[in-house]
C-alpha positions in Angstrom: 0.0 0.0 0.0 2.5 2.2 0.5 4.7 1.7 -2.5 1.3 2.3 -4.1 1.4 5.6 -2.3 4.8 6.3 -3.3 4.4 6.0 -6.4 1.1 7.8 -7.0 3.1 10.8 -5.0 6.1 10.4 -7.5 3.5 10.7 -10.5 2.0 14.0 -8.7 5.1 15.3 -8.9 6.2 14.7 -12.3 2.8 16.2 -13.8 2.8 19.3 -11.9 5.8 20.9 -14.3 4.1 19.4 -17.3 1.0 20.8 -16.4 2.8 23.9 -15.6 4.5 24.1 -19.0 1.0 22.9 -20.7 -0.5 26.3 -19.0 2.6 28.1 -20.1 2.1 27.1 -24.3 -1.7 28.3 -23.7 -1.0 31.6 -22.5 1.6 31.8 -25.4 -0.6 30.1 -27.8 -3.7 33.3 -26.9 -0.9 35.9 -26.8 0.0 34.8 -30.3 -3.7 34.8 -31.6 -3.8 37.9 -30.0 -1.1 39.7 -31.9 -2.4 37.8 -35.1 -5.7 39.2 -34.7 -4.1 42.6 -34.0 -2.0 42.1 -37.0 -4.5 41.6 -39.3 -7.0 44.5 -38.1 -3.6 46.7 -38.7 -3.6 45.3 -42.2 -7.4 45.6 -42.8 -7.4 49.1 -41.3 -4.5 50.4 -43.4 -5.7 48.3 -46.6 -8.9 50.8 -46.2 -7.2 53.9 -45.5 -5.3 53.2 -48.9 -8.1 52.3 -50.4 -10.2 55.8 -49.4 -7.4 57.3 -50.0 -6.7 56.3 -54.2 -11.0 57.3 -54.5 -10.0 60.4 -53.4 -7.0 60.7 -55.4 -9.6 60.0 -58.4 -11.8 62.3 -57.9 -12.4 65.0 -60.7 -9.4 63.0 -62.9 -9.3 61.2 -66.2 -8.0 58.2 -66.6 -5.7 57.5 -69.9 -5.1 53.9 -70.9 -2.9 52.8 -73.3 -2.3 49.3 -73.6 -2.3 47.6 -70.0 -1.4 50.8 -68.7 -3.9 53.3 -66.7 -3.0 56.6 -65.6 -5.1 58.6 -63.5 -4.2 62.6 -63.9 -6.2 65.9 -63.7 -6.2 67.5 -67.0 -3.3 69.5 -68.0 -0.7 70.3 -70.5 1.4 67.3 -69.2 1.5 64.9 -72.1 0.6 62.1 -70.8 -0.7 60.2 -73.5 1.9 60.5 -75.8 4.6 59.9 -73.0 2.5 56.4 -72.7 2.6 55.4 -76.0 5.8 55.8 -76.3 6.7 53.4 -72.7 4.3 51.3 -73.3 6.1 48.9 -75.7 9.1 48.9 -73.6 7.1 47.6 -70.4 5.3 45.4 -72.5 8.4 43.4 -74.0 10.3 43.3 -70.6 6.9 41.6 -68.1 5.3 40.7 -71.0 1.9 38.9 -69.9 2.5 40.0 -66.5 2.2 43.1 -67.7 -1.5 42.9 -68.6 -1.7 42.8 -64.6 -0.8 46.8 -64.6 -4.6 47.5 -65.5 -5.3 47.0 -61.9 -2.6 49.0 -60.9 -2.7 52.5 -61.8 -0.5 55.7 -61.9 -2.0 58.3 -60.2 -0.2 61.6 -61.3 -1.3 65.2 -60.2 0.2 67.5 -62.6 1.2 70.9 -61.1 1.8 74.4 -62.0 5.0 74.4 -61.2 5.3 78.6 -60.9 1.6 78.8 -58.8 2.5 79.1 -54.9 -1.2 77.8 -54.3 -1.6 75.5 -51.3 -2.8 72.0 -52.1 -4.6 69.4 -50.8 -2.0 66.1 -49.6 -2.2 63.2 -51.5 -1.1 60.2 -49.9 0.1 58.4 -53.2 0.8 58.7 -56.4 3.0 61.4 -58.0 3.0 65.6 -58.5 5.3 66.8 -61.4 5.6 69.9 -62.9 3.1 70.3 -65.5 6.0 71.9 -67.8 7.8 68.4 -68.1 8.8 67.5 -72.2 7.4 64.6 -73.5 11.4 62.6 -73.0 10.7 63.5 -69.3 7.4 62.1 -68.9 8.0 59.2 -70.5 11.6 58.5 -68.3 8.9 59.3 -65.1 6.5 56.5 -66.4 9.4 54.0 -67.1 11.0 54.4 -64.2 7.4 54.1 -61.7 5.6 51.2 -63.2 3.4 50.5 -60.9 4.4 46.7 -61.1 3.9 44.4 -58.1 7.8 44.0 -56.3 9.2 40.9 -56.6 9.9 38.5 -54.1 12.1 39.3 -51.2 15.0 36.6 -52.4 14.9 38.6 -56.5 14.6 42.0 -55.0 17.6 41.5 -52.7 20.1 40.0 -55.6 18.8 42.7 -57.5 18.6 45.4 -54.8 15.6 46.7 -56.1 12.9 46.8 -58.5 13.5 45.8 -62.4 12.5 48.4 -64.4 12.5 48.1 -68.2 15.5 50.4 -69.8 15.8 53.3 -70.6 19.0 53.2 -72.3 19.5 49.8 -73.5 22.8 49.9 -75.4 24.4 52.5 -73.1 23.2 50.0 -70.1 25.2 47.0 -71.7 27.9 49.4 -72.7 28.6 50.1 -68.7 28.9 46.8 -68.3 31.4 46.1 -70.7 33.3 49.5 -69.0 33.0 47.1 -65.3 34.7 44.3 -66.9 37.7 46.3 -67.6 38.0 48.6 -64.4 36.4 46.4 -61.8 39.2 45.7 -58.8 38.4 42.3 -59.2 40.1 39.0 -60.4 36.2 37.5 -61.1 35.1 40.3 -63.0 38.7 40.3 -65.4 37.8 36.5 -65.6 34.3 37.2 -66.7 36.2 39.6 -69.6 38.5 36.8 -70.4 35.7 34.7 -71.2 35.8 32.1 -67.9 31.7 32.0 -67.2 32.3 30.4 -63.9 33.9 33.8 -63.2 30.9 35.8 -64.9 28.6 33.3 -62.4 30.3 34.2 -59.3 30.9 38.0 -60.6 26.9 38.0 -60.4 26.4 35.9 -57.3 24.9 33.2 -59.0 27.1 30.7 -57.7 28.0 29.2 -54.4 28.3 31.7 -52.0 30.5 30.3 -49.6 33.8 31.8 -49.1 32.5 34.6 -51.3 35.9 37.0 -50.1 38.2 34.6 -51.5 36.2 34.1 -54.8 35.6 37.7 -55.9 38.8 39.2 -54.5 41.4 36.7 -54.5 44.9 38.7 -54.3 46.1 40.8 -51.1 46.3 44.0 -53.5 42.5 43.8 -54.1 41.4 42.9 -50.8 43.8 45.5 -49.7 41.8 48.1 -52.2 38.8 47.3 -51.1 39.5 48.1 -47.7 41.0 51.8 -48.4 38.6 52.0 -51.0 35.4 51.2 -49.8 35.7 51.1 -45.8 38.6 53.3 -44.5 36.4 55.8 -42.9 33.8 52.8 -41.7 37.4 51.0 -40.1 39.1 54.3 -39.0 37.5 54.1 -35.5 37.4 52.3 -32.4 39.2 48.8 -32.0 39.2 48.4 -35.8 42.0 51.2 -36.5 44.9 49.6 -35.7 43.8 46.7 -37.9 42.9 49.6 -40.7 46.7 51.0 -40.3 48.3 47.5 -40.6 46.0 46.9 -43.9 47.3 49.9 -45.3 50.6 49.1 -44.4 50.7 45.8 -46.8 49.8 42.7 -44.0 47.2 41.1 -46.1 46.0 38.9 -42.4 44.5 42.3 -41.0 42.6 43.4 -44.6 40.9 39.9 -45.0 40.5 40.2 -41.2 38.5 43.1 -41.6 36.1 42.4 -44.7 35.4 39.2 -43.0 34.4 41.3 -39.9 31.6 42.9 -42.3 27.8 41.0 -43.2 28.2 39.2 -46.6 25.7 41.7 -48.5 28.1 44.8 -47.4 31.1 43.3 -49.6 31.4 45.2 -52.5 30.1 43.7 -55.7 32.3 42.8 -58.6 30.2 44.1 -61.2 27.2 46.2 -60.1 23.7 46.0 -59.8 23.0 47.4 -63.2 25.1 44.4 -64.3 22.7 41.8 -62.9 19.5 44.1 -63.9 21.0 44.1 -67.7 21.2 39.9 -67.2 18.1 39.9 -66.0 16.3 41.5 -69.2 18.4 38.8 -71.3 16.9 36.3 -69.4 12.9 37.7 -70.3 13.9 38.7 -73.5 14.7 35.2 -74.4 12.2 33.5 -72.4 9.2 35.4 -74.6 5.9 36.9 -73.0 5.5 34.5 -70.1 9.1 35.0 -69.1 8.5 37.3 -65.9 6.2 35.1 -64.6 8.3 32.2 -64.5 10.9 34.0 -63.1 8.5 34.6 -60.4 7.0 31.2 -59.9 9.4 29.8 -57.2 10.4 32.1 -54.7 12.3 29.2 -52.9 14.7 28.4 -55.6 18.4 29.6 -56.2 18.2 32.8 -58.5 20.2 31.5 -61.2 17.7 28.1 -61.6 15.3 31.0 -61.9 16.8 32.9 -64.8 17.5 30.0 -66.3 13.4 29.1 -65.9 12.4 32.1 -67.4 15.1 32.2 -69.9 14.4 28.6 -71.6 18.2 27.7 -71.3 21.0 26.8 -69.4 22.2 29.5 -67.3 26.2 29.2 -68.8 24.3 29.8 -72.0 22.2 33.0 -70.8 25.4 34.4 -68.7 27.5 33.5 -72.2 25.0 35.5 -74.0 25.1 38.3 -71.7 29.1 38.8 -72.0 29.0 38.3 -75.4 26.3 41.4 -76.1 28.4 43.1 -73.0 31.6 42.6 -75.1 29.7 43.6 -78.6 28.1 47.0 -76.8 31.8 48.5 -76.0 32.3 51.9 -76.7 33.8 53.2 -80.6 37.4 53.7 -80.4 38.0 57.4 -81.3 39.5 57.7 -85.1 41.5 60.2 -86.0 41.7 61.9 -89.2 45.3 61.6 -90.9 46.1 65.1 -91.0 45.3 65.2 -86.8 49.1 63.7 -86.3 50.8 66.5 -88.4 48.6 69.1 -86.2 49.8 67.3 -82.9 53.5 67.1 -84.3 53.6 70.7 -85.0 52.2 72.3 -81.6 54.4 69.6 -80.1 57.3 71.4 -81.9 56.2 74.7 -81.4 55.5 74.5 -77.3 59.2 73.0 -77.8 60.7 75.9 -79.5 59.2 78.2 -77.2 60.4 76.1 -74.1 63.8 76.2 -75.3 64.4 79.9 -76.4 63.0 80.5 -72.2 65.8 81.6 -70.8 65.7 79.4 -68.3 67.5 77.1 -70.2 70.1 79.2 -71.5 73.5 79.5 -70.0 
């Protein structure tokens, strides 16, 4: 009997800190439900406010479509119309049938008099311009808002941003042949070269594991970087003496440092314009449902992607890329014959005049 009440005592025991952690997850489990609930009010509440806000952005405006596109504006001399037929087939051919989605997302634009000292009424979105704006700046001002749902959180932070179709297409690839010749990095001169497993990691489409080593292989770059990039950021605190000894040549205290920094702080090879220039190869060559499957898997590694929306391999795309990037380099400057016999003569007439200085004589 009393072994019975032993052990009926032990089993007391042993449930009072279960049923004390059992209380514990309900009181977390309502305090979660709580803030969810909360949450989504926050969500519902601002979802209106937006919502009231945009009908009262609309009031007393027109709306101009063109194509997909729908532009809400009060009536001025801004030429709107003409500014989106002119960006409408360049946001067409980079989202392509995601495009069509644009009809539920409109501009709002509130042209101004841009000499009237007026007071206004606050709009909470959209945009106010001048109403003096050419046709070339409204159209760069409605290629560089489309109103376009943002990507994913993975695309948007390879790409640090938004993608926007071009504006300057051939002058865009042309700065990225200018990166492969001038970028402090062994990855990026690879990528020139013609190594594509350098133009993959020059991106960040490869393995990013020892990423430092990878992009900026030799003390003399890592060493640039450093004095380039973050001598003002190191030139404090318990990092200076580190800084000095970079500086100084001791390769152990520069790698030491950029190692000491988050991985998305360390300085791209090639820029984000180079990766927004791939990116429009990729959709280009993937045809109207291109953007879409870029976007379709939000889980999966960002080169798989391109190479999804692109229809081929990525070494192919990334290949295609250099080559346009390499085809797209600026015009060597010719001169005309006679040019040399101009520069020969001032050449000898600066000389002459040096030389009768006296200065030089004895």
């Amino acid at each position: 009997m009393f072994r019975r009440f032993g052990l009926l005592l032990i089993l007391g025991v042993l449930a009072c800190p279960l049923l004390g952690q059992d209380t514990l997850i309900n009181r977390l489990r309502i305090r979660s439900d709580s803030l969810l609930r909360t949450w989504q009010q926050a969500v519902a509440i601002a979802n209106l406010a937006d919502s009231l806000e945009r009908e009262r952005a609309t009031i007393g405006r027109d709306t101009i479509a063109v194509g997909a596109l729908r532009i809400i504006t009060n009536a001025s001399p801004l030429p709107v119309r003409q500014a989106a037929a002119l960006a409408w087939p360049a946001i067409d051919s980079l989202y392509g049938s995601a495009a069509a989605d644009l009809a539920e997302r409109p501009y709002f634009i509130r042209a101004v008099d841009p000499d009237s000292n007026a007071r206004r009424a606050v709009l909470h979105v959209g945009l106010e311009v001048p109403w003096d704006l050419d046709l070339r700046s409204t159209t760069t001002l409605l290629l560089t808002t489309v109103p376009i749902a943002p990507p994913d959180r993975a695309l948007a932070t390879w790409l640090t941003g938004v993608l926007r179709p071009s504006i300057h297409p051939r002058e865009d690839v042309g700065g990225v042949y200018l990166e492969f010749v001038t970028a402090p990095s062994q990855a990026a001169r690879g990528c020139f070269m013609g190594d594509i497993a350098s133009c993959i990691d020059a991106l960040g489409l490869g393995d990013t594991n020892h990423q430092l080593e990878r992009w900026y292989p030799s003390a003399p770059e890592r060493r640039a970087v450093v004095t380039g990039s973050f001598a003002d950021f190191f030139d404090h605190g318990g990092s200076a003496p580190a800084l000095r000894e970079c500086v100084a040549g001791r390769d152990a205290s520069c790698t030491a440092l950029l190692r000491s920094l988050p991985a998305d702080v360390l300085p791209k090879p090639l820029s984000d314009a180079a990766r927004v220039s791939l990116v429009r190869d990729a959709l280009r060559l993937g045809g109207q449902d291109a953007y879409r499957r870029l976007l379709r898997d939000p889980e999966a590694a960002i080169a798989d992607r391109l190479a999804e929306a692109a229809g081929v391999s990525v070494d192919s795309l990334v290949a295609g890329w250099r080559n346009a990037a390499l085809a797209a380099r600026p015009a060597p400057v010719e001169l005309p014959w006679w040019a040399i016999g101009v520069a020969l003569g001032w050449v000898t007439v600066f000389a002459g005049c040096g030389l009768s200085s006296s200065r030089w004589r004895l």
